[in-house]
C-alpha positions in Angstrom: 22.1 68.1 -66.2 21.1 66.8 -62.4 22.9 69.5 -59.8 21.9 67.4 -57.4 24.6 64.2 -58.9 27.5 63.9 -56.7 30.6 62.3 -57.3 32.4 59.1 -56.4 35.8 60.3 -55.0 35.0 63.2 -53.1 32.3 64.3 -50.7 32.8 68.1 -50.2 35.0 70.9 -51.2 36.9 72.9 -48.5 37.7 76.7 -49.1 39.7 78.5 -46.4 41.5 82.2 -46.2 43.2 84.2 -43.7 41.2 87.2 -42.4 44.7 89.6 -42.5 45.8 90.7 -46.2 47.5 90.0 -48.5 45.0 87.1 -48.4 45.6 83.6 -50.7 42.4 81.8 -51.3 42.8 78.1 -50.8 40.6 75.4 -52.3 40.5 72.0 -51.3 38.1 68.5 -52.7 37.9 66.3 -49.4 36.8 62.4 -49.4 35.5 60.8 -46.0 38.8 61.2 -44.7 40.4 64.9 -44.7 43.6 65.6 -46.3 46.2 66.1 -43.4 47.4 69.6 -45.1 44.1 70.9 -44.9 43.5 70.0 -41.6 46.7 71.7 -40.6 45.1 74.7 -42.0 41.6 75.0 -41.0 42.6 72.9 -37.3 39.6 70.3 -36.6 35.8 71.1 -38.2 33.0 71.9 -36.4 31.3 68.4 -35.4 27.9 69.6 -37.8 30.2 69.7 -41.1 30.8 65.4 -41.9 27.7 64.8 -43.7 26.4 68.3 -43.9 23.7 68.9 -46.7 24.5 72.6 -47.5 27.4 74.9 -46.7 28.6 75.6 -43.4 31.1 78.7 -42.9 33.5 78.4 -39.3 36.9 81.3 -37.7 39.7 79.0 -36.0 41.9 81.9 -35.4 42.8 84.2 -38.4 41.6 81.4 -41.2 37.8 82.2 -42.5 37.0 78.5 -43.5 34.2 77.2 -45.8 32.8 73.6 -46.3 30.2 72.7 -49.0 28.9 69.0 -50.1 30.1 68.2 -53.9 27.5 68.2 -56.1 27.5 69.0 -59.8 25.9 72.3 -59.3 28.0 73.3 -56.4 31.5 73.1 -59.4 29.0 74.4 -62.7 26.3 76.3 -61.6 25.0 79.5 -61.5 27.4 80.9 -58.7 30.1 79.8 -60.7 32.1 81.3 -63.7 31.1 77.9 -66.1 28.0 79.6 -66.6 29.8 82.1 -69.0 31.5 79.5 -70.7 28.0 77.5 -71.3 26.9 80.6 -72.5 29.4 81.2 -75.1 29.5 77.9 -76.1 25.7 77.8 -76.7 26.1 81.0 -78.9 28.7 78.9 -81.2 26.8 76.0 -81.1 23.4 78.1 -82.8 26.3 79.3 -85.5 28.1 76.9 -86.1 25.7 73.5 -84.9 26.6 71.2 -81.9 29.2 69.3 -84.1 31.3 72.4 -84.6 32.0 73.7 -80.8 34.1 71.2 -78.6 35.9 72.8 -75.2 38.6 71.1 -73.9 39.9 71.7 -70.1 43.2 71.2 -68.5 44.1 71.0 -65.0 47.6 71.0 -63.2 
């Protein structure tokens, strides 16, 4: 698996909290053009974070925001939970053989 593949759609992934509890964590994929809602969250990005090769963390206000680039290991890799779900799935697959492990994901 190349980390480094990115994909077609989107070119980053924008996380943003607020700093007072209770705190929601919001996640957000973002193409060339940002989403209006998101920008009505996080306010306008620092200039350094189009086209930024690794992750850039900004404040406007209350809201902690975070910006990384989309890249396969950025959603599976070893900062990630998927690595537990490999894991597992490699342990079925040496019982059972490839053939016999299959994971299917939903999303809303």
């Amino acid at each position: 698996m190349d980390r480094t593949t990115e994909p077609d759609r989107f070119i980053g992934r924008l996380t943003w909290r607020t700093q007072s509890l209770p705190s929601t964590l919001h996640q957000q994929l973002v193409s060339d053009s940002w989403p209006p809602e998101a920008l009505s969250a996080v306010g306008v990005p620092p200039t350094d974070v189009r086209g930024a090769a690794k992750r850039v963390e900004w404040t406007t206000g209350e809201v902690m925001c975070t910006y990384e680039p989309l890249t396969v290991g950025a959603v599976l890799g070893p900062e990630t939970h998927w690595q537990h779900v490999f894991a597992v799935m490699k342990a079925l697959a040496d019982r059972f053989g490839d053939d016999g492990v299959r994971l299917v994901v939903a999303f809303d």
